[in-house]
C-alpha positions in Angstrom: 26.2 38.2 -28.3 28.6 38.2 -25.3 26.7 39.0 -21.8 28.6 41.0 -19.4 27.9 41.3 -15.9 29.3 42.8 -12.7 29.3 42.2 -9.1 29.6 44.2 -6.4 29.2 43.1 -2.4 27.6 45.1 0.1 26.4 44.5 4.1 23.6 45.5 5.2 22.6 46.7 8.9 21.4 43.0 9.9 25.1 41.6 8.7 23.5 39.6 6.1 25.8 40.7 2.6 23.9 41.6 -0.2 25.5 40.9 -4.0 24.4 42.9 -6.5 25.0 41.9 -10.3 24.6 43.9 -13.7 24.3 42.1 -16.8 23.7 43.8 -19.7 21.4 46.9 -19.0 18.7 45.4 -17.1 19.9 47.1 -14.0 21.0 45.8 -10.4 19.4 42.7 -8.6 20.2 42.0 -5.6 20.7 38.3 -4.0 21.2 38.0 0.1 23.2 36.1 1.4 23.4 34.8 4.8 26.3 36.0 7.2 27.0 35.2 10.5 26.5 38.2 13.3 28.9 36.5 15.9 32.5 34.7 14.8 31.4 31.5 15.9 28.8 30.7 14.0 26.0 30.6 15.6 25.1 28.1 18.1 22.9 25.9 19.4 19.0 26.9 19.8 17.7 27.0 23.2 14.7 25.4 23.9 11.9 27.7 24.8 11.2 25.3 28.2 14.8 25.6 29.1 15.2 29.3 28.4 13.5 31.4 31.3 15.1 28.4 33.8 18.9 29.3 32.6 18.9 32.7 35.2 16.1 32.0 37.4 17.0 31.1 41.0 15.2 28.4 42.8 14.8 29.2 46.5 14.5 25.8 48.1 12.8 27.0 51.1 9.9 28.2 49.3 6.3 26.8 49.7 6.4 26.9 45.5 9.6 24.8 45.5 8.2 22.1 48.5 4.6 21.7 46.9 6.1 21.3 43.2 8.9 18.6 45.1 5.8 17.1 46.6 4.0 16.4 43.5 7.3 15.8 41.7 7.3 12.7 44.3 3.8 11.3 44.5 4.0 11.2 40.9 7.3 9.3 40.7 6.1 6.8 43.4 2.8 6.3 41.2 4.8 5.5 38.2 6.9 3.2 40.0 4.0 1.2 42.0 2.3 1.5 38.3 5.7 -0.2 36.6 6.1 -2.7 39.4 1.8 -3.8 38.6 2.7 -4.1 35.8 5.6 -6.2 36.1 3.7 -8.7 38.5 0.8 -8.7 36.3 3.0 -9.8 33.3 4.5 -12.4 35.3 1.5 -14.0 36.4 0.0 -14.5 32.9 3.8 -15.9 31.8 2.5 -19.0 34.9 -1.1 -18.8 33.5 0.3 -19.5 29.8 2.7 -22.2 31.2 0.4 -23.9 33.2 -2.1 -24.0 30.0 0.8 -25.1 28.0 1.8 -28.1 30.3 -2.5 -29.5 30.2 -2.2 -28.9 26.3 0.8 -31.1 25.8 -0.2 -33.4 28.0 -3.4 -33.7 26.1 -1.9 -34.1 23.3 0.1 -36.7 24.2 -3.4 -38.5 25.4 -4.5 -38.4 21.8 -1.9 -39.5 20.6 -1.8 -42.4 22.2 -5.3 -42.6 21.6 -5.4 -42.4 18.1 -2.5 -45.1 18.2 -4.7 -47.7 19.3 -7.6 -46.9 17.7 -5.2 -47.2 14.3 -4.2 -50.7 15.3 -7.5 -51.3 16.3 -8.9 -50.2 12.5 -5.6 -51.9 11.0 -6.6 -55.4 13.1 -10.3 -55.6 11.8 -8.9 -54.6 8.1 -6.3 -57.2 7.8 -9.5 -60.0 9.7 -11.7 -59.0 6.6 -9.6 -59.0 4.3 -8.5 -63.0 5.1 -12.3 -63.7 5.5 -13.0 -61.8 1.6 -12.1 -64.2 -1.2 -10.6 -62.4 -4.4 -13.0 -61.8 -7.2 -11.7 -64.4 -9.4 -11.7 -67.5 -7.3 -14.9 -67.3 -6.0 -17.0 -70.8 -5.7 -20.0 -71.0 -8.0 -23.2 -72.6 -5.8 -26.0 -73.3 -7.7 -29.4 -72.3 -6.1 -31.8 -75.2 -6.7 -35.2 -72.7 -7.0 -32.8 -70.6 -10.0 -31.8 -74.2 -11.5 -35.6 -74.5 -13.0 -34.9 -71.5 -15.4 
């Protein structure tokens, strides 16, 4: 069973061609295709914010124009007194952290020193008891007179 088929290419009125294929006898089907109108290609989408300004004149003398310009520059000066806040508030908690850093360390060192002595201390009164102890196996035997009855 060989399968035949045909093709035959058509445009339609929006540019887009259209192929239409036969095979066998179940009739034409059409599959569009996608053409483009202008030579070039195409193009870049405009977006929709930027497409009314493309033609529009801006009349710098207007009351519109000064009042938006006004607003455009109170809230440019609150973003930059904002950033700068920000920027001194950052700053002081860099000293705050610093100056905590400098009392932890030296805090530490304290301790350390601290627990110095105290170890020589604890090492000291082990080493005295252990000369005043006498090993288990060469202890003297004293005899208790009231247990020498029994």
């Amino acid at each position: 069973m060989s399968k035949t088929s045909q093709q035959n290419t058509t445009t339609d009125a929006s540019g887009a061609s259209v192929i239409h294929t036969q095979a066998h006898s179940s009739g034409l089907q059409q599959v569009p295709q996608l053409v483009p109108v202008s030579p070039g290609g195409g193009g870049k989408a405009v977006p929709p914010s930027k497409q009314g300004k493309k033609n529009s004149f801006v009349d710098r003398n207007s009351d519109e124009y000064r009042q938006r310009r006004e607003r455009n520059n109170m809230a440019v000066k609150k973003s930059r007194l904002k950033s700068k806040q920000k920027a001194q508030d950052t700053l002081q908690r860099v000293n705050q952290l610093k100056e905590e850093n400098e009392r932890l360390e030296a805090k530490i060192k304290l301790l350390t020193k601290e627990l110095s002595v105290l170890k020589d201390l604890f090492l000291e009164h082990a080493h005295n008891f252990a000369d005043n102890v006498q090993p288990v196996g060469t202890e003297t035997t004293t005899t208790n007179p009231e247990n020498s009855g029994q």
